[in-house]
Wavefront OBJ file of the C-alpha trace (Angstrom):
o trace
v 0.000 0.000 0.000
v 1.210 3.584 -0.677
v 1.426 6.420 1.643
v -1.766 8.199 0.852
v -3.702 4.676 0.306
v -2.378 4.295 4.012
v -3.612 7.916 5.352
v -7.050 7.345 3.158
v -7.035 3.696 5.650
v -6.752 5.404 8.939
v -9.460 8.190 8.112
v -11.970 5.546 7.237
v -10.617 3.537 10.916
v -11.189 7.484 12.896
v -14.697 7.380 10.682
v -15.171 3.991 12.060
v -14.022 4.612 15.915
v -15.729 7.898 16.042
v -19.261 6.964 15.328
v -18.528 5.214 18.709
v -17.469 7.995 20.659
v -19.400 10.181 22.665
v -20.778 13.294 20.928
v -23.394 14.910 23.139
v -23.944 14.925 26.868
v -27.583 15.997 27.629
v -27.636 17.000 31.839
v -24.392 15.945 32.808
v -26.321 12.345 33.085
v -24.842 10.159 30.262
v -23.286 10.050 26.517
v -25.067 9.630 23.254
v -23.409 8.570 20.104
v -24.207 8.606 16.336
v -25.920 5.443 17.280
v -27.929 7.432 19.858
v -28.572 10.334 18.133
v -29.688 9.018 14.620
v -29.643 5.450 14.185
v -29.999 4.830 10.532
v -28.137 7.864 9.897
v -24.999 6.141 11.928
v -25.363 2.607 9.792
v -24.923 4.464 6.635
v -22.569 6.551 7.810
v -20.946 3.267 9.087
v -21.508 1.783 5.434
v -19.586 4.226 4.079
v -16.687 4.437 6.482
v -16.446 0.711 5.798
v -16.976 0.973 2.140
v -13.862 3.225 2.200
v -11.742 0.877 4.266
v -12.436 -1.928 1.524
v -11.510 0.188 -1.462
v -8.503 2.152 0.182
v -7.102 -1.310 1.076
v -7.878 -2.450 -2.504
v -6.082 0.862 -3.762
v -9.413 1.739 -5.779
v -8.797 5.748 -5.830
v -12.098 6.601 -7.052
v -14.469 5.104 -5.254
v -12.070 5.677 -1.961
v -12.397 9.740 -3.339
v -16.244 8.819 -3.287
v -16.581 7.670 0.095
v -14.021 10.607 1.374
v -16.350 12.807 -0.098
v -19.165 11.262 0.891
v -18.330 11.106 4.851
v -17.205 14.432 4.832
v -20.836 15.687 3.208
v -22.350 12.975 5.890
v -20.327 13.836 8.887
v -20.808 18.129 8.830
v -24.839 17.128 7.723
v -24.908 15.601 11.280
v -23.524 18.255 12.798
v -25.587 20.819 11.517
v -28.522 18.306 12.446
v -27.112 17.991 16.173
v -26.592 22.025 16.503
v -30.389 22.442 14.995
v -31.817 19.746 17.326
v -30.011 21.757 20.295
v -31.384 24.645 19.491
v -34.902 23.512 18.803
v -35.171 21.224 21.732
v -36.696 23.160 24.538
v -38.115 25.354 21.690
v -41.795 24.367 23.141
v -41.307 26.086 26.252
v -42.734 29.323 26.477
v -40.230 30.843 29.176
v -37.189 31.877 26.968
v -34.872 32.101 30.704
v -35.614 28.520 31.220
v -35.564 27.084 27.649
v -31.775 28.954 27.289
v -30.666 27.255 30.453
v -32.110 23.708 29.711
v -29.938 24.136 26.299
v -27.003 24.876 27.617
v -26.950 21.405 29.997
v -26.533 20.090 26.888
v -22.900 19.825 25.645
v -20.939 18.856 22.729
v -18.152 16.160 23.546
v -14.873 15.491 22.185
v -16.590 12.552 20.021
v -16.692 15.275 16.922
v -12.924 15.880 16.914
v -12.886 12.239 15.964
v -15.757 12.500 13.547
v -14.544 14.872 11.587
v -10.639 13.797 11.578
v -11.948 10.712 9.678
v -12.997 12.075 6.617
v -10.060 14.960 6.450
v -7.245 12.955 6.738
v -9.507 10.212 4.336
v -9.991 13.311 1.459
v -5.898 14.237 2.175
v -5.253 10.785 1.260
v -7.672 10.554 -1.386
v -6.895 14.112 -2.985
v -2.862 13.497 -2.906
v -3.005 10.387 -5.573
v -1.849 11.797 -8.242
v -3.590 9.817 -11.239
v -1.594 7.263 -13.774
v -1.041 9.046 -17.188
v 1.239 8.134 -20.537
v 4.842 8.693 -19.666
v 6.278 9.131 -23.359
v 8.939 7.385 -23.460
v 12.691 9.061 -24.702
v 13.079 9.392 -28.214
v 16.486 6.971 -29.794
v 18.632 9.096 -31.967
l 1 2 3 4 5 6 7 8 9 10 11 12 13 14 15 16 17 18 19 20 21 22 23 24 25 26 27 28 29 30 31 32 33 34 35 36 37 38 39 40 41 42 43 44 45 46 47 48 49 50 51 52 53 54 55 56 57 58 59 60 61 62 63 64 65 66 67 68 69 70 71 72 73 74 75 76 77 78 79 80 81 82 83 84 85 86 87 88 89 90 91 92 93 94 95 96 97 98 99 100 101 102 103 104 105 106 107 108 109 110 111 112 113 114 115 116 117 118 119 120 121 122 123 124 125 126 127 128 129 130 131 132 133 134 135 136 137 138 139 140 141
């Protein structure tokens, strides 16, 4: 395997680990994951991190670009989805004191560091194959 077929490799594994890790913490009471937050949303994110493994490993560069692509797209579409549902939450209350401090018990963990070093180090190892062309060969005088 090459260098950036390697790099692609370990941002599909961070992909992988980080839909494990803990991204919010609502009241200080426990963790939710990907798998908490937006279950079919984490298996095709999961899919994807695992299609990636498979064709970085099989050095197919354009369907690894794909999937870097892809989980990048997938990965800051969850965030925004997790900041909106944050935000929107307590939205039903009519007591705007007590709906701001019931949103702020509600923190964002170190899970996304790991979510989104996945895909950037996958698209850096994607983006830095430099594609096969015709090498004309010397001319015999």
């Amino acid at each position: 395997m090459r260098l950036n077929s390697i790099l692609s490799f370990v941002g599909f594994l961070l992909l992988f680990a980080g839909t494990y890790c803990p991204l919010l913490r609502p009241f200080h009471l426990f963790n939710w994951n990907v798998y908490q937050l937006n279950q079919p949303f984490g298996i095709v994110l999961l899919l994807v991190a695992i299609i990636g493994i498979i064709s970085s490993f099989l050095n197919q560069h354009k369907i690894t670009r794909a999937s870097a692509w892809l989980s990048l797209v997938l990965v800051v579409v969850l965030l925004a989805a997790a900041i909106f549902k944050v935000k929107t939450t307590f939205s039903f209350i009519p007591f705007h004191k007590f709906d701001t401090l019931l949103t702020k018990q509600i923190k964002f963990k170190w899970g996304w560091w790991v979510l989104f070093a996945g895909p950037v180090l996958a698209l850096a190892g994607a983006l830095s194959s430099k594609p096969k062309g015709y090498v004309k060969p010397p001319e015999v005088i």
